[in-house]
C-alpha positions in Angstrom: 0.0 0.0 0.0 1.1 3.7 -0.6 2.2 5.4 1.9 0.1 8.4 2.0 -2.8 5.9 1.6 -1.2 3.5 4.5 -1.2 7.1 6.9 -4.1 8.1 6.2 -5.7 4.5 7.3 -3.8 4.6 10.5 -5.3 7.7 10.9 -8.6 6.4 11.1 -7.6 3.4 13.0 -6.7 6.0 15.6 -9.6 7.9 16.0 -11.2 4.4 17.3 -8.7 4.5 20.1 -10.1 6.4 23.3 -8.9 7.8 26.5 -10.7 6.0 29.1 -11.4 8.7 31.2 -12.2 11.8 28.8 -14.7 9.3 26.6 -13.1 10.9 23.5 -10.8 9.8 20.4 -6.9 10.3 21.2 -6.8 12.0 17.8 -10.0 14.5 18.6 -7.7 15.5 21.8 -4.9 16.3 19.9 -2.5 13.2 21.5 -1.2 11.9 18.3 1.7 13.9 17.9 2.8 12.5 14.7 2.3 9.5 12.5 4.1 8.2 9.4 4.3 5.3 7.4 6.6 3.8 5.1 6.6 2.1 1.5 7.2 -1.3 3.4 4.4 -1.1 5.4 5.6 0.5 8.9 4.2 2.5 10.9 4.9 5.0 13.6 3.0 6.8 15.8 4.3 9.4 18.3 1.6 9.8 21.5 1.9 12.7 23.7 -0.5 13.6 27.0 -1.5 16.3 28.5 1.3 16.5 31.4 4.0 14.6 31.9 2.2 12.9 35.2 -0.4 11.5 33.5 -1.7 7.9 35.3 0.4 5.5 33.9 -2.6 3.3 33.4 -4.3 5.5 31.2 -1.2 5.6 29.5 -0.5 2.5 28.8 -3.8 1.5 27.5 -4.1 4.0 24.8 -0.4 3.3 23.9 -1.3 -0.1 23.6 -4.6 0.3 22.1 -3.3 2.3 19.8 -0.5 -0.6 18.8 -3.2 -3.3 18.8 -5.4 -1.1 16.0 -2.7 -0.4 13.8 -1.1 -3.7 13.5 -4.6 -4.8 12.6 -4.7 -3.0 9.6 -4.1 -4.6 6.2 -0.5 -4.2 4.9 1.2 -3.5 7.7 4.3 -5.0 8.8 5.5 -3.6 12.0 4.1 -1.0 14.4 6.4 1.1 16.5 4.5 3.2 19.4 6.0 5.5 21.4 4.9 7.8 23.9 6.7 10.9 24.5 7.5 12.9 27.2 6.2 11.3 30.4 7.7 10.2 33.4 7.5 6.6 32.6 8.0 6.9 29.3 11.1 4.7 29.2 9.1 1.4 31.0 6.0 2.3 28.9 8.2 2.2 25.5 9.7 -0.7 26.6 7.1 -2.8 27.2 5.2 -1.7 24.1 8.1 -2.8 22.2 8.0 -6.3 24.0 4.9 -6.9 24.0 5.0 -7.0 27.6 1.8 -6.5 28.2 0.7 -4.3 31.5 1.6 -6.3 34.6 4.8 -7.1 32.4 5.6 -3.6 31.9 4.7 -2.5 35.5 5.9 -5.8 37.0 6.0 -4.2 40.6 3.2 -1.8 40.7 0.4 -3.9 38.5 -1.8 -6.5 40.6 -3.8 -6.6 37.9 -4.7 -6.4 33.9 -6.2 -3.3 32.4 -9.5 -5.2 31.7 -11.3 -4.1 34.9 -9.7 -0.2 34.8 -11.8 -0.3 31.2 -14.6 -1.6 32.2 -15.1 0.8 35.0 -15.1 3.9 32.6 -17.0 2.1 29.8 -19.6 1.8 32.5 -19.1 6.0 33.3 -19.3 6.6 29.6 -22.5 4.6 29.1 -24.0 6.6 32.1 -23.2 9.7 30.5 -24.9 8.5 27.4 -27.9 7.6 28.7 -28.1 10.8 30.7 -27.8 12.7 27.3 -30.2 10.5 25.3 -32.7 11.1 27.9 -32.1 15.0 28.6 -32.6 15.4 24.8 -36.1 13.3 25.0 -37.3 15.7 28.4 -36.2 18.9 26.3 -38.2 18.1 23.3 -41.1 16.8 24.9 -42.1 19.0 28.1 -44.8 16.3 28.9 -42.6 14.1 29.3 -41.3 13.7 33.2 -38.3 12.1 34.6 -40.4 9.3 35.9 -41.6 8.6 32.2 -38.4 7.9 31.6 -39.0 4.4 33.3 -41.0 2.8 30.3 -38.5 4.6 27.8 -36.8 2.0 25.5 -34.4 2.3 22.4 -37.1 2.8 20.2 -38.1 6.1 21.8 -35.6 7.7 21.6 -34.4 10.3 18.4 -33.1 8.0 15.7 -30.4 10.3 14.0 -29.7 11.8 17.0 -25.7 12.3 18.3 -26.7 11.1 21.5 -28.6 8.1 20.1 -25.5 7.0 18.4 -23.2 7.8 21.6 -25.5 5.4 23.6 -26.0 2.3 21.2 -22.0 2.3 20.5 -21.7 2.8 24.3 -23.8 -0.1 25.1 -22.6 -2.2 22.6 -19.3 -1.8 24.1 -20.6 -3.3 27.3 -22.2 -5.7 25.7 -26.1 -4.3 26.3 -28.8 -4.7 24.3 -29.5 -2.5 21.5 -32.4 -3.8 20.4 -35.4 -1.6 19.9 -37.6 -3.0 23.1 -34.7 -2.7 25.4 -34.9 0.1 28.4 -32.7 3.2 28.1 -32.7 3.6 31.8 -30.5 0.7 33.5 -27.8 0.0 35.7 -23.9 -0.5 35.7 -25.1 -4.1 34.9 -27.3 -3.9 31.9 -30.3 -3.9 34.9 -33.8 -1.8 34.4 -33.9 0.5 37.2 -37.0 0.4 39.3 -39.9 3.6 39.3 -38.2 4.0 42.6 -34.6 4.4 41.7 -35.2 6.8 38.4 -34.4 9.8 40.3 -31.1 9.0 41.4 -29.7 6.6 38.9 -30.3 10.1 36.9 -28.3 12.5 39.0 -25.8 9.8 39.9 -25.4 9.9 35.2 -25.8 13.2 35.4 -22.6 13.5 37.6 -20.3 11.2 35.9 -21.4 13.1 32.8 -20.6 16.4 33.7 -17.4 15.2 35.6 -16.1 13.4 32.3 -17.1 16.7 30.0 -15.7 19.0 32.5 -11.8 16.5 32.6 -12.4 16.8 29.2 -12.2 20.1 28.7 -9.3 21.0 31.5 -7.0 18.1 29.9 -7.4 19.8 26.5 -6.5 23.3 27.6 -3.4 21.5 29.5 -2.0 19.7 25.9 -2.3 23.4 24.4 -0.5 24.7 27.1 2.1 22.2 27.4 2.3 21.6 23.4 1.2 25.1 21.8 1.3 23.4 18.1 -1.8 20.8 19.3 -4.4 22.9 19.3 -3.8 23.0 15.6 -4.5 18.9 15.8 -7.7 19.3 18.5 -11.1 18.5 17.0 -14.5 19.9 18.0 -15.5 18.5 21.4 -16.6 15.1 20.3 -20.0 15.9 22.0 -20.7 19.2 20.6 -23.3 18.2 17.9 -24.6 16.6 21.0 -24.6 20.0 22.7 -25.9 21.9 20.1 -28.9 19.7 19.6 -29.7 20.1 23.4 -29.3 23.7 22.9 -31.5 24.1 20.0 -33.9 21.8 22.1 -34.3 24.8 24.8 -31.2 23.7 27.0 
C-alpha cells in the first residue's frame, strides 16, 4: 500500500482509540503527535498527553490500544508506538516494544490487567450517554417527566440523534442490548432501574457526565498549554453536535 494511503488509514484506525477517562478519540484530543508510514508497510505513531504525570494506566492503555489497531490493519508489517515525554515513558516504551503487556511492563506496581480499569469507565461513559439520550427526550417533549423515563426504550428515543449514536456504540461496548424493546434507563449491569430508583440513577449519570465533560475540557486546555502546536491537531468537542442539539432543544 502507498504510503500516503497506508497514513491516512492509520489515521482512522486511531480515531477508534479512546482515552478512558475523557470518553473521546486520542486523535479528537490532539494526543497523536505524529504519525508516518513507510513504502514497506511501517508504521509510527508518536503519542503525547496532557502533562507529563499522566496515570500510567491510562497511558498505557491508549499506547497499547493504539499498537493493537494499527497492526490490525491490512498491509502492515511492524508498528512502532512511542509515547513521549512522560515520566514513565522509558518502562511504557519498553514494554510496548515487547509486547509485555501491563503487569509485564509495571511488574512491581500492576496486581492486575487493564480489563477491569476499562470496564469501570465504559460503564461511566454509558452513564453519561444515557443521561444525554434522555435530557434530549425531556427537552423536546415537556410532557414528558423524569419518571416517564422508566417505560422509555431504544425505540423512543431520536433515531439520527448524536446522543442516540453515543448510547447504542456505548452499550454495545458493554455488551447491552440494542435492540429496539430494550430500556434506556438501566444500571452499571445492563439492569432496568425500578420507578423508585429513576431519580437517582439520573443524577448519579448526570454526575459522571458532567465530571467526564468538565476532565475533558481542562486536559485539552493543558495539551495546548504544554504543546502550543496541538491545538492545531484538537477537533471539536466530540460531544458538541450533542450540545448543540440540546441547545436548540431549549437547553
Amino acid at each position: 500500500m502507498h504510503p500516503v494511503l497506508l497514513e491516512r488509514a492509520a489515521r482512522a484506525a486511531l480515531d477508534t482509540v479512546m482515552d478512558p477517562e475523557l470518553d473521546e478519540p486520542i486523535t479528537d484530543l490532539g494526543f497523536v503527535r505524529s504519525l508516518g508510514a513507510t513504502a514497506d508497510g511501517v508504521v509510527t505513531a508518536h503519542l503525547r498527553l496532557p502533562t507529563s504525570f499522566c496515570a500510567p494506566n491510562f497511558a498505557y492503555l491508549m499506547a497499547s490500544d493504539a499498537k493493537d489497531v494499527l497492526r490490525a490493519l491490512p498491509g502492515v508489517t511492524d508498528v512502532v508506538v512511542v509515547l513521549d515525554e512522560h515520566h514513565d515513558s522509558e518502562l511504557i516504551n519498553r514494554g510496548l516494544a515487547a509486547d509485555a503487556g501491563y503487569r509485564g511492563t509495571f511488574p512491581h506496581e500492576a496486581k492486575d490487567d487493564l480489563e477491569q480499569l476499562r470496564l469501570t469507565f465504559r460503564r461511566k461513559a454509558h452513564a453519561a450517554a444515557m443521561e444525554r439520550s434522555l435530557g434530549l427526550l425531556l427537552k423536546v417533549d415537556p410532557e414528558l417527566t423524569e419518571e416517564d423515563l422508566h417505560d422509555v426504550t431504544i425505540a423512543d428515543l431520536l433515531p439520527d440523534a448524536p446522543t442516540t449514536r453515543s448510547l447504542l456504540q456505548r452499550r454495545e461496548a458493554l455488551g447491552l442490548s440494542i435492540a429496539a424493546s430494550a430500556p434506556v434507563l438501566v444500571n452499571d449491569h445492563g439492569h432496568p432501574c425500578s420507578r423508585a430508583e429513576v431519580p437517582l440513577r439520573l443524577r448519579f449519570a448526570r454526575a459522571i457526565r458532567i465530571s467526564i465533560e468538565g476532565n475533558a475540557h481542562f486536559c485539552r486546555g493543558l495539551l495546548r498549554t504544554r504543546y502550543p502546536e496541538s491545538a492545531a491537531d484538537q477537533a471539536p468537542h466530540a460531544h458538541a453536535a450533542e450540545h448543540l442539539q440540546l441547545k436548540e432543544n431549549g437547553s
